[in-house]
C-alpha positions as CSV (number, residue, x, y, z in Angstrom):
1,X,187.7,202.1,327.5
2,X,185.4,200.1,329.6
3,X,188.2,198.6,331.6
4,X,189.5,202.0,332.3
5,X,186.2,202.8,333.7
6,X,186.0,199.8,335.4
7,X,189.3,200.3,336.9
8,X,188.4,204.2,337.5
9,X,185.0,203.4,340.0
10,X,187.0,201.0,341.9
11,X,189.9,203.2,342.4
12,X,192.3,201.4,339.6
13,X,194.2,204.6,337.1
14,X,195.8,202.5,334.6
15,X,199.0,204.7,333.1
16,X,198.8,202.7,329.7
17,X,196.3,200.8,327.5
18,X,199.3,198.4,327.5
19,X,199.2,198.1,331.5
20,X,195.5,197.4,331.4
21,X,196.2,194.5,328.9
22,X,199.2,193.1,331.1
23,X,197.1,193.2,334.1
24,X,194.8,190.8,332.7
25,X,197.5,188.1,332.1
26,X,198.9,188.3,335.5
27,X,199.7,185.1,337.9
28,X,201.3,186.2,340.9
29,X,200.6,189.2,342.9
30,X,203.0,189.9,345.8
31,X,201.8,191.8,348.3
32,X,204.4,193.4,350.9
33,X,203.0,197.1,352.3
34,X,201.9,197.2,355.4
35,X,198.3,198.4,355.2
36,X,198.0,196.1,352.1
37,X,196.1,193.4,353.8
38,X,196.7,194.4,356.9
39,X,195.4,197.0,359.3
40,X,198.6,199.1,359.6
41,X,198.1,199.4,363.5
42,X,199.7,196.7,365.9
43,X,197.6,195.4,368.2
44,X,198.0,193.4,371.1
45,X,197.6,189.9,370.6
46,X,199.0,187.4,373.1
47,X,199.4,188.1,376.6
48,X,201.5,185.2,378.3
49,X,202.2,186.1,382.0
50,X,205.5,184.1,383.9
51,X,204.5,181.3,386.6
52,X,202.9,183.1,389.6
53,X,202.3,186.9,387.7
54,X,198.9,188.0,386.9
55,X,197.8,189.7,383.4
56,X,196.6,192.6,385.3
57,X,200.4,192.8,386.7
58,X,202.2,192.3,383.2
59,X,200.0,194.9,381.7
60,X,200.6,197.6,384.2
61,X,203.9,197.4,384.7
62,X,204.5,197.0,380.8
63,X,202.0,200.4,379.8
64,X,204.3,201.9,383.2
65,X,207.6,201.8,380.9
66,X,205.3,202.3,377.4
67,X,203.6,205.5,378.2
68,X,207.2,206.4,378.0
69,X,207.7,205.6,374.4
70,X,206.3,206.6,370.8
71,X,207.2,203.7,369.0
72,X,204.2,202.5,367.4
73,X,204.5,198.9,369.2
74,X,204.4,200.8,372.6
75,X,201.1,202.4,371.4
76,X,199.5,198.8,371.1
77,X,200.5,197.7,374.5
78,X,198.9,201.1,376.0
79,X,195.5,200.9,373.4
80,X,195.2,196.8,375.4
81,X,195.7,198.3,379.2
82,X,193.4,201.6,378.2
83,X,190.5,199.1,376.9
84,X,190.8,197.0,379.8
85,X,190.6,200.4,382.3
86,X,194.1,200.0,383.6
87,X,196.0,202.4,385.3
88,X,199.8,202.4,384.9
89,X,202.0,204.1,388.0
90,X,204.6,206.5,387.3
91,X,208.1,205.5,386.6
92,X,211.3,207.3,387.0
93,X,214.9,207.7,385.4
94,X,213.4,206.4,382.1
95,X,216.4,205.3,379.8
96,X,216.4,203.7,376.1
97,X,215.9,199.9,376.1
98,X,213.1,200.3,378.2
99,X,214.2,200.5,381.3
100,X,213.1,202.8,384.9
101,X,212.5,202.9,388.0
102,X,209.4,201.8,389.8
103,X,209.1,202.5,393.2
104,X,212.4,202.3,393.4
105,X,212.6,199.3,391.6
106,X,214.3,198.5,388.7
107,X,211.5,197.2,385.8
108,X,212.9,196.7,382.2
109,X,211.0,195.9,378.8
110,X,212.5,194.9,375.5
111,X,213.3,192.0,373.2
112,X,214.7,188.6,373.8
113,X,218.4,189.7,373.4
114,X,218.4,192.2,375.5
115,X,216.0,190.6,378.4
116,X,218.2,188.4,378.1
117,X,220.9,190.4,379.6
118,X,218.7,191.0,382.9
119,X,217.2,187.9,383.5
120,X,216.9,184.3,382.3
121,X,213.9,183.7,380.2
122,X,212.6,179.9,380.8
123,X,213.0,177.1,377.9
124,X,209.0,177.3,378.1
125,X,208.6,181.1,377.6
126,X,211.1,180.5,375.1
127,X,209.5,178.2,373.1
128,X,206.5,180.4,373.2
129,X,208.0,183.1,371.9
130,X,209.6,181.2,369.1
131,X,206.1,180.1,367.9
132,X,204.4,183.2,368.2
133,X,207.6,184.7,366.0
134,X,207.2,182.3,363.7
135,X,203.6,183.5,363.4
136,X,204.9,186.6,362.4
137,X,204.4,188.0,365.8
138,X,206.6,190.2,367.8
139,X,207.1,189.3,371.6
140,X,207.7,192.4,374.1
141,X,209.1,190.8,377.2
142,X,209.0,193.0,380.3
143,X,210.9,192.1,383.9
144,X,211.6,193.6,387.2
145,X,213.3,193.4,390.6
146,X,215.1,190.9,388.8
147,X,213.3,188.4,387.5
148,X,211.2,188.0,384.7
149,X,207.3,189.2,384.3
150,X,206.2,187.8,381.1
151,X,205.9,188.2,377.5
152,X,203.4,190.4,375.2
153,X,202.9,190.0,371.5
154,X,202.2,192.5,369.1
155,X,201.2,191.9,365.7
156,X,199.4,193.7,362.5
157,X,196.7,191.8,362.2
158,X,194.9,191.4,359.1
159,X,192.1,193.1,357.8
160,X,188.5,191.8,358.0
161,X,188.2,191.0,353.9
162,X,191.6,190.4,353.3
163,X,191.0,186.3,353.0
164,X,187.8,186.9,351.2
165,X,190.1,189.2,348.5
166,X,193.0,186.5,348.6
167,X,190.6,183.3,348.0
168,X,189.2,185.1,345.1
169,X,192.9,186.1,343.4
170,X,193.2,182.4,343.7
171,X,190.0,181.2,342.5
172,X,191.6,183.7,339.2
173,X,194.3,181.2,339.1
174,X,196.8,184.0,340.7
175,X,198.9,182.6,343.5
């Protein structure tokens, strides 16, 4: 009973008397939902402008093709360029894969396979966004008037008490 109403004030309904007991001999928890320890909402995280482009020039031209899109990764990109105050110019003939016009220029956003197909990415950008994959981090890249503009990583990034709450599941003996 008193675990119950221990449970029950911090938001714990145990189904069973027999859950409540199993609980108390766990040793691993996995945690995989997003929102878990995370903060469900991408945000911007790296910002890696190509040799002889400016941040201010990577953002705009990459919330130019976003403001196009709903997906939620698009949404982080714009929530960075509206903090910093920027203003992104209209594009035309928007198509999927992230690609428009821009003053008549072509400018084109996506992943490393398919930036790939418009420009060639160099070994150093590559490498970079290699690490910050492997960082669970997802790089945009973004191009035009053939060549390419840089890369922007977008990432869920963990919630403020998350490695307070994991240290003490460990301290418990619960990897």
């Amino acid at each position: 009973m008193v675990g119950n109403g221990l449970g029950a004030k911090n938001g714990i309904l145990f189904k069973t008397a027999a859950s409540l007991e199993a609980a108390g001999r766990t040793q691993i928890v996995a945690l995989d939902k997003t929102g878990t320890i995370t903060s469900g909402e991408p945000k911007v995280t790296d910002i890696l402008p190509a040799d002889g482009v400016s941040e201010t020039e990577l953002l705009t031209l990459a919330a130019a093709l976003e403001r196009k899109s709903e997906h939620p990764l698009a949404k982080a990109v714009l929530a960075c360029t509206d903090a910093q105050n920027l203003t992104a110019p209209e594009v035309s003939g928007f198509a999927n894969g992230l690609a428009a016009k821009l003053d008549g220029v072509e400018i084109f956003g996506g992943n490393a396979s398919f930036i790939g197909t418009k420009v060639t990415v160099p070994a150093q950008l590559q490498e970079k966004a290699a690490a910050l994959s492997a960082q669970g981090k997802t790089p945009l890249f973004f191009g035009g008037a053939g060549r390419l503009l840089g890369i922007i990583a977008v990432a869920d990034t963990i919630k403020e008490d998350s490695p307070q709450a994991i240290r003490e599941l460990q301290a418990m003996g619960i990897r």
